[in-house]
N, CA, C, O and CB atoms as a CASP TS submission, in Angstrom:
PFRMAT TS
TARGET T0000
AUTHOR 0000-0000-0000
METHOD Language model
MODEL 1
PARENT N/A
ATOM      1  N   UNK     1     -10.152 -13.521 -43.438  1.00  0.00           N
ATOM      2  CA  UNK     1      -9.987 -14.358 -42.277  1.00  0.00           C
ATOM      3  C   UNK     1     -10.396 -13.562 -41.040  1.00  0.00           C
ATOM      4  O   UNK     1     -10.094 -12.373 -40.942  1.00  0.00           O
ATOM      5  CB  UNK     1      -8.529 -14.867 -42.163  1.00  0.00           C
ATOM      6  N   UNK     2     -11.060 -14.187 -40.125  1.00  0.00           N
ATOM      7  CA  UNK     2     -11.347 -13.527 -38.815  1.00  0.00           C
ATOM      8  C   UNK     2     -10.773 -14.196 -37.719  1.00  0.00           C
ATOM      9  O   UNK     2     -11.291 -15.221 -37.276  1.00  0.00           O
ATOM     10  CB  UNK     2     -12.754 -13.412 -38.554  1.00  0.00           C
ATOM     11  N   UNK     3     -10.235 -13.941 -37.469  1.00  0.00           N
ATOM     12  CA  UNK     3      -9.207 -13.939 -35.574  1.00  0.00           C
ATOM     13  C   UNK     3      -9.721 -13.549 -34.622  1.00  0.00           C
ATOM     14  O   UNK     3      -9.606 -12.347 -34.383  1.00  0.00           O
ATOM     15  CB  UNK     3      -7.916 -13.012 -35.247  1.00  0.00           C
ATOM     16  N   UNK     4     -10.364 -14.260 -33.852  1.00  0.00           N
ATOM     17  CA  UNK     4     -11.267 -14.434 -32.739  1.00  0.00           C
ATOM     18  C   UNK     4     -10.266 -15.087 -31.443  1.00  0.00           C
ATOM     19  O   UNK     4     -10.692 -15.170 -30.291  1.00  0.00           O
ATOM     20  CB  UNK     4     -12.612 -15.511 -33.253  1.00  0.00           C
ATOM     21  N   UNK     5      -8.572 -15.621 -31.942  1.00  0.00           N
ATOM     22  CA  UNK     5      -7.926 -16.213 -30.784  1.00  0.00           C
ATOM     23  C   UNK     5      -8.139 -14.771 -29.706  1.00  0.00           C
ATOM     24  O   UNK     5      -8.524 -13.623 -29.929  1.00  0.00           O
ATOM     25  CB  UNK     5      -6.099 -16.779 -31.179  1.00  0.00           C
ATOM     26  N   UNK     6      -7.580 -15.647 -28.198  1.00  0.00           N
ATOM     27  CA  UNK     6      -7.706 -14.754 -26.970  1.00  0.00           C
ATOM     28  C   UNK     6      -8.804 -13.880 -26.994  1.00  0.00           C
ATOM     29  O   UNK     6      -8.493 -12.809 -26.473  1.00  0.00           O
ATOM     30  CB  UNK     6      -6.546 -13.932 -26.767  1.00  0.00           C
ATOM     31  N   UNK     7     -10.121 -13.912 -27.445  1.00  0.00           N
ATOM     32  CA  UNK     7     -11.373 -13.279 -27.088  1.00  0.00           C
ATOM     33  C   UNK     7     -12.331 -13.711 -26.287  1.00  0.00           C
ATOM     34  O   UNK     7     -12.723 -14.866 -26.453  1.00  0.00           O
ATOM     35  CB  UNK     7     -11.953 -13.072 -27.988  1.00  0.00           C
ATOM     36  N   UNK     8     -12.771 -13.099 -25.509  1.00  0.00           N
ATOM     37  CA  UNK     8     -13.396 -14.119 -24.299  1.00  0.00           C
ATOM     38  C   UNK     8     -15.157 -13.861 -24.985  1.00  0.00           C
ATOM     39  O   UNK     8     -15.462 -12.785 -25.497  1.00  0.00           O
ATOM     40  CB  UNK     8     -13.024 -13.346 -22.102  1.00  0.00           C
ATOM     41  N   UNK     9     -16.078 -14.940 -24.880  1.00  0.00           N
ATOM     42  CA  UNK     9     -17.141 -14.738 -25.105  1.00  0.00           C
ATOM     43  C   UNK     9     -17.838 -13.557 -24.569  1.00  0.00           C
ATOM     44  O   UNK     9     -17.612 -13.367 -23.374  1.00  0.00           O
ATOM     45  CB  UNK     9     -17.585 -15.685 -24.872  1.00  0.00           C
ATOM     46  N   UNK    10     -18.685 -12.653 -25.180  1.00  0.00           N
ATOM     47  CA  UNK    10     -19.496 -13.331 -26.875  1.00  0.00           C
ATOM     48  C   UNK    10     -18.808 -12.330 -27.657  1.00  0.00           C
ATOM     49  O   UNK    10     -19.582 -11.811 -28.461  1.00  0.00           O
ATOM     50  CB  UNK    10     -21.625 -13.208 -27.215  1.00  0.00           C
ATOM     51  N   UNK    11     -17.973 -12.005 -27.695  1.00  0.00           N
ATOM     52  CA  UNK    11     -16.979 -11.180 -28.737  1.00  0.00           C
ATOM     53  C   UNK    11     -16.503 -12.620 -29.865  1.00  0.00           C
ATOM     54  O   UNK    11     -16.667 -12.471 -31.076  1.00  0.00           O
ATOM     55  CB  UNK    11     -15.256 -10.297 -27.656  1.00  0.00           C
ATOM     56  N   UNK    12     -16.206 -13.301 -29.584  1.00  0.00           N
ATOM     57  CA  UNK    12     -15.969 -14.245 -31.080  1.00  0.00           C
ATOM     58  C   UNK    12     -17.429 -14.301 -31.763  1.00  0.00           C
ATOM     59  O   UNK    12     -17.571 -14.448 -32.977  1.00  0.00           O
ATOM     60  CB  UNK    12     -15.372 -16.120 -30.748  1.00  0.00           C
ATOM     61  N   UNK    13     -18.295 -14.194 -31.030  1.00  0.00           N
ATOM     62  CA  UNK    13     -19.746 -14.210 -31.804  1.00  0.00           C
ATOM     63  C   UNK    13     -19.933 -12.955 -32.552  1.00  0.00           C
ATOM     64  O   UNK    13     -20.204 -12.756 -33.736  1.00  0.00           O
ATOM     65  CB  UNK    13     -21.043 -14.351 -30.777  1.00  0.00           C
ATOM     66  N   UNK    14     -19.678 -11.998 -31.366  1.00  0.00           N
ATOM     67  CA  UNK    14     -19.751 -10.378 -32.170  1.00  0.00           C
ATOM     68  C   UNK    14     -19.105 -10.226 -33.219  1.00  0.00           C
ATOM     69  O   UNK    14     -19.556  -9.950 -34.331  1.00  0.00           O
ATOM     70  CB  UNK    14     -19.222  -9.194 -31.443  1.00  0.00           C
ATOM     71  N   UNK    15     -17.746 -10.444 -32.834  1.00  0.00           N
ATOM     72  CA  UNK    15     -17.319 -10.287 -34.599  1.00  0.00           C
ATOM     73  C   UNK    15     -17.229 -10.993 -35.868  1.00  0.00           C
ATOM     74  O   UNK    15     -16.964 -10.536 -36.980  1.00  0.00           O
ATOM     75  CB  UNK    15     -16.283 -10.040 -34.731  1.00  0.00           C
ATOM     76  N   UNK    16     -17.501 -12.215 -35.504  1.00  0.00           N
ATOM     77  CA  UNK    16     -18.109 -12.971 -36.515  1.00  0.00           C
ATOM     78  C   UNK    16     -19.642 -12.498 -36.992  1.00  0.00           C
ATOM     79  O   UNK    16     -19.948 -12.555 -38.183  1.00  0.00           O
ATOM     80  CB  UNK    16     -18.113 -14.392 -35.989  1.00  0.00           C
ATOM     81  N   UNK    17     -20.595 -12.023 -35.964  1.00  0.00           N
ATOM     82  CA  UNK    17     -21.840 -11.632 -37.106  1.00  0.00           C
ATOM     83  C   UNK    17     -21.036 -10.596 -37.653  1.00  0.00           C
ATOM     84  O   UNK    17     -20.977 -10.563 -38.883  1.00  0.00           O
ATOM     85  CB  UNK    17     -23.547 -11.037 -36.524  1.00  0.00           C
ATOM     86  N   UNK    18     -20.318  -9.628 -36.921  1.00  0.00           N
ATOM     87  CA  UNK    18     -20.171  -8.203 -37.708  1.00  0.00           C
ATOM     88  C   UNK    18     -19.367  -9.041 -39.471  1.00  0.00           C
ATOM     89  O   UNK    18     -20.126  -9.122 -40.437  1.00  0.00           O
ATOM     90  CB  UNK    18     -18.672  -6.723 -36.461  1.00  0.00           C
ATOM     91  N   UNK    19     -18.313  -9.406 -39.570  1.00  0.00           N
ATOM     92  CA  UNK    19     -18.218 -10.020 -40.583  1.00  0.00           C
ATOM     93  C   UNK    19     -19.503 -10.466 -41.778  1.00  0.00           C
ATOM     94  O   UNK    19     -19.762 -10.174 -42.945  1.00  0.00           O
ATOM     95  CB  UNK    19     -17.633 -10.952 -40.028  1.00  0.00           C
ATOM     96  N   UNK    20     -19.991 -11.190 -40.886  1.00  0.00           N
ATOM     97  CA  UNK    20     -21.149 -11.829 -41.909  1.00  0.00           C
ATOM     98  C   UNK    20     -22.174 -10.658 -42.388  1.00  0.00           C
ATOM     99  O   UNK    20     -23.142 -10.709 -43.146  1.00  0.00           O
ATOM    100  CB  UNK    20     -22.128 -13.113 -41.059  1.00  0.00           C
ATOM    101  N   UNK    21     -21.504  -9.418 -41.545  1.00  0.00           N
ATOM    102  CA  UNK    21     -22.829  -8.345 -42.239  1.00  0.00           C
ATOM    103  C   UNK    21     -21.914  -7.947 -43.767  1.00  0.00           C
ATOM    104  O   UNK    21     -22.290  -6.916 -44.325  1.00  0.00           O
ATOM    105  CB  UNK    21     -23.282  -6.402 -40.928  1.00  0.00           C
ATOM    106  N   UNK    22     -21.039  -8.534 -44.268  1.00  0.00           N
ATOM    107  CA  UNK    22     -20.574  -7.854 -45.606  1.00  0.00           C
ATOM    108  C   UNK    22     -21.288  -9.245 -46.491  1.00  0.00           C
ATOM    109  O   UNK    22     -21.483  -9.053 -47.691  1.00  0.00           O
ATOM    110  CB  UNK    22     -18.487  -7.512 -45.795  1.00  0.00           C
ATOM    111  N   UNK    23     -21.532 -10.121 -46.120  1.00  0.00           N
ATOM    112  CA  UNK    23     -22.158 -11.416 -47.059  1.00  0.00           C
ATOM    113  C   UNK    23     -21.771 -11.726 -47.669  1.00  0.00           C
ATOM    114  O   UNK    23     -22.325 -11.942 -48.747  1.00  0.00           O
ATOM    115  CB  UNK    23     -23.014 -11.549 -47.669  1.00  0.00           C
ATOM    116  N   UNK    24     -20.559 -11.972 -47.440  1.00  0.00           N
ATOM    117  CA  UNK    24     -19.261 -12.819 -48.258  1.00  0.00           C
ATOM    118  C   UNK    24     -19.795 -14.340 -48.471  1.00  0.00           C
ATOM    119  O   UNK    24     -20.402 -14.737 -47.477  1.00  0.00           O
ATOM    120  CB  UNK    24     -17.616 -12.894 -47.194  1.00  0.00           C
ATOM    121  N   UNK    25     -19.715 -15.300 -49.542  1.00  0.00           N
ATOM    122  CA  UNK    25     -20.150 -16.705 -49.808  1.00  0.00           C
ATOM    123  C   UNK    25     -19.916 -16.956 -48.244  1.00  0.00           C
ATOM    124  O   UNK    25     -20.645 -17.009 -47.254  1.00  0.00           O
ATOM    125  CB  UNK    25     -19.203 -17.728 -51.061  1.00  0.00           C
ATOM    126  N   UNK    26     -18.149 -17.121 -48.573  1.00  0.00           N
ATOM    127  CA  UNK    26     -17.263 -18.349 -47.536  1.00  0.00           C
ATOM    128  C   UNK    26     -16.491 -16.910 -46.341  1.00  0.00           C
ATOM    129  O   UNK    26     -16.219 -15.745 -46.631  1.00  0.00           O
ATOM    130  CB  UNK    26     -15.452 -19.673 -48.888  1.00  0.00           C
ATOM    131  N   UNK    27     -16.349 -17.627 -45.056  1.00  0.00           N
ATOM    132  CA  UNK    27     -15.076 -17.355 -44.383  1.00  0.00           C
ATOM    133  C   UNK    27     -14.326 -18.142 -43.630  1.00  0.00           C
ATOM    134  O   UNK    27     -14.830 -19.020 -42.930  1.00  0.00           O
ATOM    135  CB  UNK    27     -15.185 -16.511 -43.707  1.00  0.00           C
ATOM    136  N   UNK    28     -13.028 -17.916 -43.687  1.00  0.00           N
ATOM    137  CA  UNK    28     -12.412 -18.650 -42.539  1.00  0.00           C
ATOM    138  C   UNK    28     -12.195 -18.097 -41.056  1.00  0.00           C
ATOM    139  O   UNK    28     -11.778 -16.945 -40.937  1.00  0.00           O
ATOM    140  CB  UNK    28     -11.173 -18.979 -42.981  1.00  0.00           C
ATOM    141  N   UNK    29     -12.397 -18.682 -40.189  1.00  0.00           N
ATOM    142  CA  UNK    29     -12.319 -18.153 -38.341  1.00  0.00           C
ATOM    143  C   UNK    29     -11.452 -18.839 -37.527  1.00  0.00           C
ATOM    144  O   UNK    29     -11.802 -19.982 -37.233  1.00  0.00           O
ATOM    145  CB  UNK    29     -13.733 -18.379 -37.433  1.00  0.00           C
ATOM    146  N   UNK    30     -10.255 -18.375 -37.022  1.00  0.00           N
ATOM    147  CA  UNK    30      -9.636 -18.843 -36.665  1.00  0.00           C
ATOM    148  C   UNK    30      -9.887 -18.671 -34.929  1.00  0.00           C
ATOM    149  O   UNK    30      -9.780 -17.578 -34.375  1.00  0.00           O
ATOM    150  CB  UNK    30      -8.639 -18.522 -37.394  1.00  0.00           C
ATOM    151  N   UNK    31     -10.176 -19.727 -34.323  1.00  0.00           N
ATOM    152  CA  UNK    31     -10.121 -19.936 -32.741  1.00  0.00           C
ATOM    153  C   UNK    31      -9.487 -20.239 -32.068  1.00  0.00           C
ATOM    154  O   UNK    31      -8.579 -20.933 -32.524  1.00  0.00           O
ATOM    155  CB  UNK    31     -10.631 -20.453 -32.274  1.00  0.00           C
ATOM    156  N   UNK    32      -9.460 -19.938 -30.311  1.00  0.00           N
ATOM    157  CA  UNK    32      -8.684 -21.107 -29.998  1.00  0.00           C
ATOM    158  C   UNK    32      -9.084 -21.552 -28.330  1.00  0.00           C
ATOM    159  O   UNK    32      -8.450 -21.802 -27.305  1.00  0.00           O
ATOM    160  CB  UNK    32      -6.971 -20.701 -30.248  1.00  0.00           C
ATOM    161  N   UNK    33     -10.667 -21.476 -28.788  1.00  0.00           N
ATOM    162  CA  UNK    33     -11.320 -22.002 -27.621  1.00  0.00           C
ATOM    163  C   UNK    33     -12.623 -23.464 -28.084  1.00  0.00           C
ATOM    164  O   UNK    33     -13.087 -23.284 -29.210  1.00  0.00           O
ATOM    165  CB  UNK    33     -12.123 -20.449 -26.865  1.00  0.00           C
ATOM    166  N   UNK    34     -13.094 -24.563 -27.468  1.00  0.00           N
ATOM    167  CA  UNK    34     -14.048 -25.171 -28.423  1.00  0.00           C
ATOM    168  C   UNK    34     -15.042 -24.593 -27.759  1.00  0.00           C
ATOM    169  O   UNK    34     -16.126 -24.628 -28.341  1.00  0.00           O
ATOM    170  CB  UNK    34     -14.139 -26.751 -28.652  1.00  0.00           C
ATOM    171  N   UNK    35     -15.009 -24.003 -26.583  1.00  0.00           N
ATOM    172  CA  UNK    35     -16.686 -23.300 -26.104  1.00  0.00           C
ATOM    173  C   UNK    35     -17.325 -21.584 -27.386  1.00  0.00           C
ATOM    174  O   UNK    35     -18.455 -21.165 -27.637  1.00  0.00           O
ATOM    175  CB  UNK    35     -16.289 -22.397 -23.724  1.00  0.00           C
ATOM    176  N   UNK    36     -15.951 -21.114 -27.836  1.00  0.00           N
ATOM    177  CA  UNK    36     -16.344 -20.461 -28.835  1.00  0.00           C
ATOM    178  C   UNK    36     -16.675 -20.687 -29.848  1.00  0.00           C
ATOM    179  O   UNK    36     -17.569 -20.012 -30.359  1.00  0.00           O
ATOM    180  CB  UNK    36     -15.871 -19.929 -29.032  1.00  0.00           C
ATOM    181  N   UNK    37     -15.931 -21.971 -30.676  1.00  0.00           N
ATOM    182  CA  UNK    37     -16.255 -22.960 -31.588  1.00  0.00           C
ATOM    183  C   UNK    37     -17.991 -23.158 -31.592  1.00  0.00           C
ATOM    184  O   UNK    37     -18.773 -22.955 -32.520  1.00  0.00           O
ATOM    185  CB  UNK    37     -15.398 -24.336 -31.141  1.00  0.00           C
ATOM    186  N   UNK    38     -18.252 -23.610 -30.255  1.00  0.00           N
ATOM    187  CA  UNK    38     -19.860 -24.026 -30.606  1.00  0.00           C
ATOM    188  C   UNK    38     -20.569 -23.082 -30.493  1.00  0.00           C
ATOM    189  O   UNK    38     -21.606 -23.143 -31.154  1.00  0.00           O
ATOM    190  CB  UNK    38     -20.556 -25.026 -29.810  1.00  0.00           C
ATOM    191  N   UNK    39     -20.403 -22.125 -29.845  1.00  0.00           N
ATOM    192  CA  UNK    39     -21.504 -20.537 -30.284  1.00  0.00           C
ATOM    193  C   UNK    39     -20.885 -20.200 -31.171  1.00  0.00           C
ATOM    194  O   UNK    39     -21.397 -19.102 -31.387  1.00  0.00           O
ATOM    195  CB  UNK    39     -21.729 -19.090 -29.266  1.00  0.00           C
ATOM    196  N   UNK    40     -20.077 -20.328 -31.939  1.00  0.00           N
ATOM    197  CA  UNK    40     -19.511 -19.527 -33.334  1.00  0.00           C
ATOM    198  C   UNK    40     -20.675 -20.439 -33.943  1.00  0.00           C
ATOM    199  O   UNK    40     -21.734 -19.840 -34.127  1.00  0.00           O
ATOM    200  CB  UNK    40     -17.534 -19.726 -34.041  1.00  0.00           C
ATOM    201  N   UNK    41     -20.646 -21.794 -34.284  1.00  0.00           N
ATOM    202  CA  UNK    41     -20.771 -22.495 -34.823  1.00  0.00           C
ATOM    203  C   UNK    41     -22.876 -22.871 -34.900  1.00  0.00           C
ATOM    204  O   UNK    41     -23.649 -23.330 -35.741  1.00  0.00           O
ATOM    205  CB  UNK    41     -19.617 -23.346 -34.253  1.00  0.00           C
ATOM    206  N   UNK    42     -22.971 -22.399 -33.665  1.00  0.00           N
ATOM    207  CA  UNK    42     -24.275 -22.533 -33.504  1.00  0.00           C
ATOM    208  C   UNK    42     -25.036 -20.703 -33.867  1.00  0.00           C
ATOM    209  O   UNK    42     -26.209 -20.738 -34.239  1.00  0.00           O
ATOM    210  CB  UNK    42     -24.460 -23.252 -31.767  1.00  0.00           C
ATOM    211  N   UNK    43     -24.534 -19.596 -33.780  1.00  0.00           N
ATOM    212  CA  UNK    43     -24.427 -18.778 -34.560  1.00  0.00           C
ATOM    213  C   UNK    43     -24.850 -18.336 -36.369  1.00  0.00           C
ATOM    214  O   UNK    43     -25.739 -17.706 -36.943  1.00  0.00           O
ATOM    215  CB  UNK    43     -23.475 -18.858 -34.255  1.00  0.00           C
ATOM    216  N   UNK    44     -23.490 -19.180 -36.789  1.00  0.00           N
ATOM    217  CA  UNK    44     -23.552 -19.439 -38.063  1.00  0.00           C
ATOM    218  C   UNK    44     -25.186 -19.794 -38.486  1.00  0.00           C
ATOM    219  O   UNK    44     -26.012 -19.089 -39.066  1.00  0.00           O
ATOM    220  CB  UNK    44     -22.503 -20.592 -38.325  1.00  0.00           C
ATOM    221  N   UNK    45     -25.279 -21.036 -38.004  1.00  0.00           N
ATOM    222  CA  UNK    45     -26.316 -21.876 -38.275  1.00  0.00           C
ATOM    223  C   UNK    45     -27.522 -20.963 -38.601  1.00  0.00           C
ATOM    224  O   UNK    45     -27.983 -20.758 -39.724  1.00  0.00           O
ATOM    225  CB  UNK    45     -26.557 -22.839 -37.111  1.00  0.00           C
ATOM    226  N   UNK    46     -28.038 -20.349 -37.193  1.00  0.00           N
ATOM    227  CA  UNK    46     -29.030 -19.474 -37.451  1.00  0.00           C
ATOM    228  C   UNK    46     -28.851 -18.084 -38.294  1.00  0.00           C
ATOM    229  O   UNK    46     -29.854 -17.375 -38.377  1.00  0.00           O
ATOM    230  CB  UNK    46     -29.470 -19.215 -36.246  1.00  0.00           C
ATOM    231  N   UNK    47     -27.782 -17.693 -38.855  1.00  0.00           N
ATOM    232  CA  UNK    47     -27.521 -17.000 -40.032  1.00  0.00           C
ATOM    233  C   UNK    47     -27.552 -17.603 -41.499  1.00  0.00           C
ATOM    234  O   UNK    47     -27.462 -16.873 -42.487  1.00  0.00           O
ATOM    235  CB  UNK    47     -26.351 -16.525 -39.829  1.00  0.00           C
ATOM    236  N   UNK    48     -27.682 -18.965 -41.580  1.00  0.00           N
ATOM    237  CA  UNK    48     -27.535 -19.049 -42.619  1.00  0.00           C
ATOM    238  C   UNK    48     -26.398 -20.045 -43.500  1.00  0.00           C
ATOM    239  O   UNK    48     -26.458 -20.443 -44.663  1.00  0.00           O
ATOM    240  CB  UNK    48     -27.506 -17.944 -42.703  1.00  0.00           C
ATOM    241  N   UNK    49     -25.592 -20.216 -42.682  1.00  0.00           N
ATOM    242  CA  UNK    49     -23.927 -20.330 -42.893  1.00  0.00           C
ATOM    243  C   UNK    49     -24.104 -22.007 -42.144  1.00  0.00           C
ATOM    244  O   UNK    49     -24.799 -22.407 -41.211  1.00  0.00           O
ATOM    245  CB  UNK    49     -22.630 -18.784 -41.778  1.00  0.00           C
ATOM    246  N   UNK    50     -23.080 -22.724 -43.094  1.00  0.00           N
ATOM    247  CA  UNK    50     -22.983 -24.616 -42.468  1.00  0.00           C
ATOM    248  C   UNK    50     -21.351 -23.799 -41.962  1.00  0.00           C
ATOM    249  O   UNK    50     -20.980 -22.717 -42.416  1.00  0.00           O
ATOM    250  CB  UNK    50     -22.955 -26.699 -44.231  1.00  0.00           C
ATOM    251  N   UNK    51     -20.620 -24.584 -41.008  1.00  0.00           N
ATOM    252  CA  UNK    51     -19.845 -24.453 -40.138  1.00  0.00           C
ATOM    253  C   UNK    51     -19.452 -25.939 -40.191  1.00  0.00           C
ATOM    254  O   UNK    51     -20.129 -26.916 -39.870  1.00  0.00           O
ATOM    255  CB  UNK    51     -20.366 -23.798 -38.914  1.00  0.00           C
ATOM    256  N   UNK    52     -18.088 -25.873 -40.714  1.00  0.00           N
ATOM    257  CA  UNK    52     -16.884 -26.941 -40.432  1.00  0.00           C
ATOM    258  C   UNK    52     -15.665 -26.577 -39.773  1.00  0.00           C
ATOM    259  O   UNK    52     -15.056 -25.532 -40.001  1.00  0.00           O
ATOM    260  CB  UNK    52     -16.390 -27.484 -41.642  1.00  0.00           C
ATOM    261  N   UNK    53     -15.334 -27.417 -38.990  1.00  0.00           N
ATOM    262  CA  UNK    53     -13.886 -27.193 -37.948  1.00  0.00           C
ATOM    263  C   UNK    53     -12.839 -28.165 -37.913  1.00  0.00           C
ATOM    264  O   UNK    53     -12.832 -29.353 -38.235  1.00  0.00           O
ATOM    265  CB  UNK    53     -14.226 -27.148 -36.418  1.00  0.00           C
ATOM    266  N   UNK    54     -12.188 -27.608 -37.574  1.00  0.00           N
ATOM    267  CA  UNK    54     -10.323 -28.743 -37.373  1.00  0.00           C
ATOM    268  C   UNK    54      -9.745 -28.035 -36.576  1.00  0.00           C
ATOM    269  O   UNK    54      -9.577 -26.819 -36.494  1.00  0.00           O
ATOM    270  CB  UNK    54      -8.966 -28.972 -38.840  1.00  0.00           C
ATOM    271  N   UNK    55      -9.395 -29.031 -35.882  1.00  0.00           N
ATOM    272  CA  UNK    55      -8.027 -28.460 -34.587  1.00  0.00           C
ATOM    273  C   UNK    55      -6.919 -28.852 -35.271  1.00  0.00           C
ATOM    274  O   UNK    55      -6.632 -29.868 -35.903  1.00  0.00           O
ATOM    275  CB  UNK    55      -7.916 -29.305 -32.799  1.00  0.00           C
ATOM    276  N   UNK    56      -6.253 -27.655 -34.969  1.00  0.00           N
ATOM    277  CA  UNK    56      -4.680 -27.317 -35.291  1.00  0.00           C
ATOM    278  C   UNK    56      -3.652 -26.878 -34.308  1.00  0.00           C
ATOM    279  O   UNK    56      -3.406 -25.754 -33.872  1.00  0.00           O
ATOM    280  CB  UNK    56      -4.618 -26.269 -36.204  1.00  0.00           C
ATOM    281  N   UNK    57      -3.072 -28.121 -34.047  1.00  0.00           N
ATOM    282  CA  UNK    57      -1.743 -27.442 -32.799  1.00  0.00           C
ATOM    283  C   UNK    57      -2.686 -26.636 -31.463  1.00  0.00           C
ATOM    284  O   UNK    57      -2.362 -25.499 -31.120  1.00  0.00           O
ATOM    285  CB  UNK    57      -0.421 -25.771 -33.809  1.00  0.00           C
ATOM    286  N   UNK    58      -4.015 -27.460 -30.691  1.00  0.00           N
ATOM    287  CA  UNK    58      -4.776 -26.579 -30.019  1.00  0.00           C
ATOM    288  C   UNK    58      -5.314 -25.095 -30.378  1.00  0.00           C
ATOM    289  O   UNK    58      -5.292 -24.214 -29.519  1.00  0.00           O
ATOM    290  CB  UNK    58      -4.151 -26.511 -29.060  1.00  0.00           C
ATOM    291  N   UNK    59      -5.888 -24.814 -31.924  1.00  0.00           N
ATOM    292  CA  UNK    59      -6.449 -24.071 -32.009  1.00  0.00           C
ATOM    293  C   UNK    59      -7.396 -24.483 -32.858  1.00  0.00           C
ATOM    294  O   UNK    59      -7.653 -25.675 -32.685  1.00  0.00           O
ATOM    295  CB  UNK    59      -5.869 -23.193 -32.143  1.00  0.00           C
ATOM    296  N   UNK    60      -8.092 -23.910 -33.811  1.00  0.00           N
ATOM    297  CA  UNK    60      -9.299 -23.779 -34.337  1.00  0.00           C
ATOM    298  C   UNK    60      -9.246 -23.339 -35.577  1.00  0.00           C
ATOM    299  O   UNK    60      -8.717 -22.250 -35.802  1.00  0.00           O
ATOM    300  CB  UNK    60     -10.054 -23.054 -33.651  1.00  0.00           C
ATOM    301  N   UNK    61      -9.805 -24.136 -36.638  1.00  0.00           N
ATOM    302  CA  UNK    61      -9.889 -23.711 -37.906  1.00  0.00           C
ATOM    303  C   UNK    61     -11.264 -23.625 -38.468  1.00  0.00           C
ATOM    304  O   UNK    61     -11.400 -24.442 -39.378  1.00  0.00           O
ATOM    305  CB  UNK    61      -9.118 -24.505 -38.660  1.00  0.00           C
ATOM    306  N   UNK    62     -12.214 -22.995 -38.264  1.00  0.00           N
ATOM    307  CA  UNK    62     -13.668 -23.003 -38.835  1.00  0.00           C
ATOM    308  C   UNK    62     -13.585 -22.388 -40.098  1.00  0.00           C
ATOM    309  O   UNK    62     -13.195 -21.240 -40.310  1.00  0.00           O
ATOM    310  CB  UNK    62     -14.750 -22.242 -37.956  1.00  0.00           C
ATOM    311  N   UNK    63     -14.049 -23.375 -41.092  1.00  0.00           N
ATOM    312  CA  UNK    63     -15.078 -22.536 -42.471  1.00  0.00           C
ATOM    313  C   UNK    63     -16.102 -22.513 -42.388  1.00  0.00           C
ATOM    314  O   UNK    63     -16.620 -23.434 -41.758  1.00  0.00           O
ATOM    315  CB  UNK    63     -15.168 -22.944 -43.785  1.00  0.00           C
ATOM    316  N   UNK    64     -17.132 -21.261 -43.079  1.00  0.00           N
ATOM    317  CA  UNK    64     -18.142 -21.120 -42.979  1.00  0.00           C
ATOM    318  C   UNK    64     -18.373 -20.685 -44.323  1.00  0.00           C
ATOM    319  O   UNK    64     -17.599 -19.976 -44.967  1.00  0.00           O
ATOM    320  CB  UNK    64     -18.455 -20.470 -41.957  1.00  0.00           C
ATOM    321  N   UNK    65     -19.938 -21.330 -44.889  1.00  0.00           N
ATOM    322  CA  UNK    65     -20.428 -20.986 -46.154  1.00  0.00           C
ATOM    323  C   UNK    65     -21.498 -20.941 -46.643  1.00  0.00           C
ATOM    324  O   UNK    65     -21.916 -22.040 -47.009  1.00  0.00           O
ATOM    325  CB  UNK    65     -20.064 -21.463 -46.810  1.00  0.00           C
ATOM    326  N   UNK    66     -22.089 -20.174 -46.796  1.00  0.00           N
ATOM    327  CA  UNK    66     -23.316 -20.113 -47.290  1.00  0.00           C
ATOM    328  C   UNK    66     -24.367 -21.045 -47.491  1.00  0.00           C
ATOM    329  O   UNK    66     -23.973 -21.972 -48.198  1.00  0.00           O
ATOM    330  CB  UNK    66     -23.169 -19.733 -48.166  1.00  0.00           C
ATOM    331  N   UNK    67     -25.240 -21.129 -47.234  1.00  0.00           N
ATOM    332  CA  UNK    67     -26.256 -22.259 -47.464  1.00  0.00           C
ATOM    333  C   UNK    67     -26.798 -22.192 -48.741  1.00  0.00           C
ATOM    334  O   UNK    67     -27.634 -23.022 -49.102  1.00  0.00           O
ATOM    335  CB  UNK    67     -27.391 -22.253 -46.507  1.00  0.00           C
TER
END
């Protein structure tokens, strides 16, 4: 799981690629901004990775998985 709450951009991006440099299938990312959500999410994309989300109690639940 990666925990990106209280990170101000582009650190939820940073450590989400750093993650994706081990090339795990799936991860889960937990947020709790939607402006990080969509550069997380638009991120992913150009790595490789489809990106699904759900808000929870005002935060953020992204999976990400391999294409």
């Amino acid at each position: 799981m990666i925990d990106v709450r209280g990170l101000s951009c582009p650190q939820p991006v940073i450590q989400v690629k750093k993650a994706l440099e081990k090339k795990e299938a799936s991860y889960e990312v937990l947020l709790d901004s939607m402006v990080s959500v969509e550069n997380v999410k638009r991120f992913a994309a150009s790595a490789g990775y489809k990106a699904e989300f759900r808000e929870e109690n005002g935060e953020y639940r992204m999976n990400l998985s391999k294409l």
